[in-house]
C-alpha positions as CSV (number, residue, x, y, z in Angstrom):
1,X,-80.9,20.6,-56.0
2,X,-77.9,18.9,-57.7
3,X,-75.1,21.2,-57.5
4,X,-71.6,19.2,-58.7
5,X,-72.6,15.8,-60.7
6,X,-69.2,14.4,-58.8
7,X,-68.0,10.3,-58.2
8,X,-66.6,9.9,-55.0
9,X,-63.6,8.0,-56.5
10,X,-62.3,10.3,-58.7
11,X,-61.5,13.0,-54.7
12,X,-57.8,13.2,-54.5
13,X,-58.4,15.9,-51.6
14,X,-61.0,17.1,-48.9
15,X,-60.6,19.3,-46.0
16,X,-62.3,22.3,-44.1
17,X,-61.3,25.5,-44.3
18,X,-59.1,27.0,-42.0
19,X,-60.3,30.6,-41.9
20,X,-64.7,29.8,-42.1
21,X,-66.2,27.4,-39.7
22,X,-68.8,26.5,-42.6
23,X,-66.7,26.4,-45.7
24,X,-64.7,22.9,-47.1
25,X,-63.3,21.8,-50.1
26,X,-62.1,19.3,-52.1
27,X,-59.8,18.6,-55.3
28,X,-60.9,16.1,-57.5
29,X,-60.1,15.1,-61.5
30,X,-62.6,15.9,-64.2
31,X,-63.8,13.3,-65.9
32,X,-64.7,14.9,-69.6
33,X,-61.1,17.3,-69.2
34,X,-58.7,15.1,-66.6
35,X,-57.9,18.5,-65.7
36,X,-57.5,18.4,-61.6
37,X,-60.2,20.9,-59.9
38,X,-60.9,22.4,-56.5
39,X,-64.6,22.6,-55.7
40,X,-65.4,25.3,-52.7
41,X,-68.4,25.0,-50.5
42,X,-70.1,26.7,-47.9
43,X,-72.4,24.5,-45.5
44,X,-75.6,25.7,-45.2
45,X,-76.2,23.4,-41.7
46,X,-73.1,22.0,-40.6
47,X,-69.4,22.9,-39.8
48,X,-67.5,22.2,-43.0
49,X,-65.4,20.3,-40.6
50,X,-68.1,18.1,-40.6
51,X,-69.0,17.3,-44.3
52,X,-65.2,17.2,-45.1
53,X,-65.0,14.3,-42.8
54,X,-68.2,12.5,-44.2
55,X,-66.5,12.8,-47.6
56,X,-63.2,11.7,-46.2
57,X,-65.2,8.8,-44.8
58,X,-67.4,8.0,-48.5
59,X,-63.9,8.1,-50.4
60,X,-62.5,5.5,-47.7
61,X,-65.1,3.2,-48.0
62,X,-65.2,3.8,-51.9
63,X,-61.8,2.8,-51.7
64,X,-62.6,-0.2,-49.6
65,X,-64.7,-1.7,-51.7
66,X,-62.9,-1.4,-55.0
67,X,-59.9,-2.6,-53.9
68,X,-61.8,-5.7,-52.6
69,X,-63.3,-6.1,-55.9
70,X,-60.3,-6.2,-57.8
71,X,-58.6,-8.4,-55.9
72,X,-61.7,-11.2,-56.2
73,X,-62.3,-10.4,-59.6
74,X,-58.4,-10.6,-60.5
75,X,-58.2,-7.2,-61.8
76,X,-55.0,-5.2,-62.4
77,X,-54.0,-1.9,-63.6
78,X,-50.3,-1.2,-64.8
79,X,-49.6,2.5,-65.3
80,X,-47.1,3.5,-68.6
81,X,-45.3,7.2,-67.2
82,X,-43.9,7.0,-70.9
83,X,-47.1,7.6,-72.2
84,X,-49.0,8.4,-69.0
85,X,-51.4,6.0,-69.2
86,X,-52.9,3.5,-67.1
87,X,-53.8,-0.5,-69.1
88,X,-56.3,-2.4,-67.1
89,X,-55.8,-6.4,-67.1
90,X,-59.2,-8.7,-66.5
91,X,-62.8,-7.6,-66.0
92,X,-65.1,-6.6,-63.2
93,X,-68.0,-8.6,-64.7
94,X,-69.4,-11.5,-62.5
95,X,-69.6,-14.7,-63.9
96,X,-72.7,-17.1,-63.4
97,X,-72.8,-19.8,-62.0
98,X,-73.4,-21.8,-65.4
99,X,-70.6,-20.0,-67.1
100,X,-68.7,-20.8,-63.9
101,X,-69.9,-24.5,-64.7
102,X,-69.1,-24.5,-68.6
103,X,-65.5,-23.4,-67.6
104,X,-64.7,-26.0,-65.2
105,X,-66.1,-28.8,-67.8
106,X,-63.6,-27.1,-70.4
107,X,-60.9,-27.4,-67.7
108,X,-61.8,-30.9,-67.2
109,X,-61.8,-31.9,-70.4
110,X,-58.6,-30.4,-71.4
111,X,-55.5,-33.0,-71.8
112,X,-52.4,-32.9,-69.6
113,X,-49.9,-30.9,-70.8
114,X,-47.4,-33.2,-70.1
C-alpha cells in the first residue's frame, strides 16, 4: 500500500534515527503547500539505517541525472531572493531529428551578418 505519494527530488534530508534501530526520516518540500515536512517511518524489515541510505542513494542518482539533462538540453534556472522565486531558461523537450534538420536548413539559409 502507497503510504506518502513523494518525488525523490523534491528530499532535502534523510537519515536514521539515532535512538530506534528501525525508524528513519526524511525532510522534504510539499508540492501543493511548499511548506518543508518531516516524514517519520518505522521499517517493518530493515534497519532504518538501511532505507535512509537507499534514499540517500535514489536522491543521488536523481540528482545525477537531472543535472546531466540540463546541461545537454541547455537548461538554466536563475533564482530572484527579492521575490523568492526561481525563472527557468530553455526546455527539457527533445527535439527530432527532422526538427533538428529544419533548423540547420534555417541556419543555412540565413545571410551573414556581416
Amino acid at each position: 500500500d502507497l503510504i506518502v505519494d513523494q518525488t525523490i527530488e523534491k528530499v532535502s534530508f534523510c537519515a536514521p534515527d539515532r535512538n530506534f534501530d528501525r525508524a528513519f526520516s526524511y525532510i522534504c518540500r510539499d508540492g501543493t503547500t511548499r511548506r518543508w515536512i518531516c516524514h517519520c517511518f518505522m521499517a517493518v524489515k530493515d534497519t532504518g539505517e538501511r532505507l535512509s541510505h537507499a534514499v540517500g542513494c535514489a536522491f543521488a542518482a536523481c540528482l545525477e541525472r537531472k543535472q546531466k539533462r540540463e546541461k545537454e538540453c541547455g537548461v538554466t534556472a536563475t533564482f530572484d531572493a527579492s521575490r523568492t522565486t526561481f525563472t527557468r531558461e530553455g526546455s527539457f523537450r527533445v527535439t527530432t531529428a527532422t526538427e533538428q534538420a529544419e533548423r540547420e536548413e534555417i541556419t543555412r539559409q540565413m545571410p551573414d551578418a556581416k
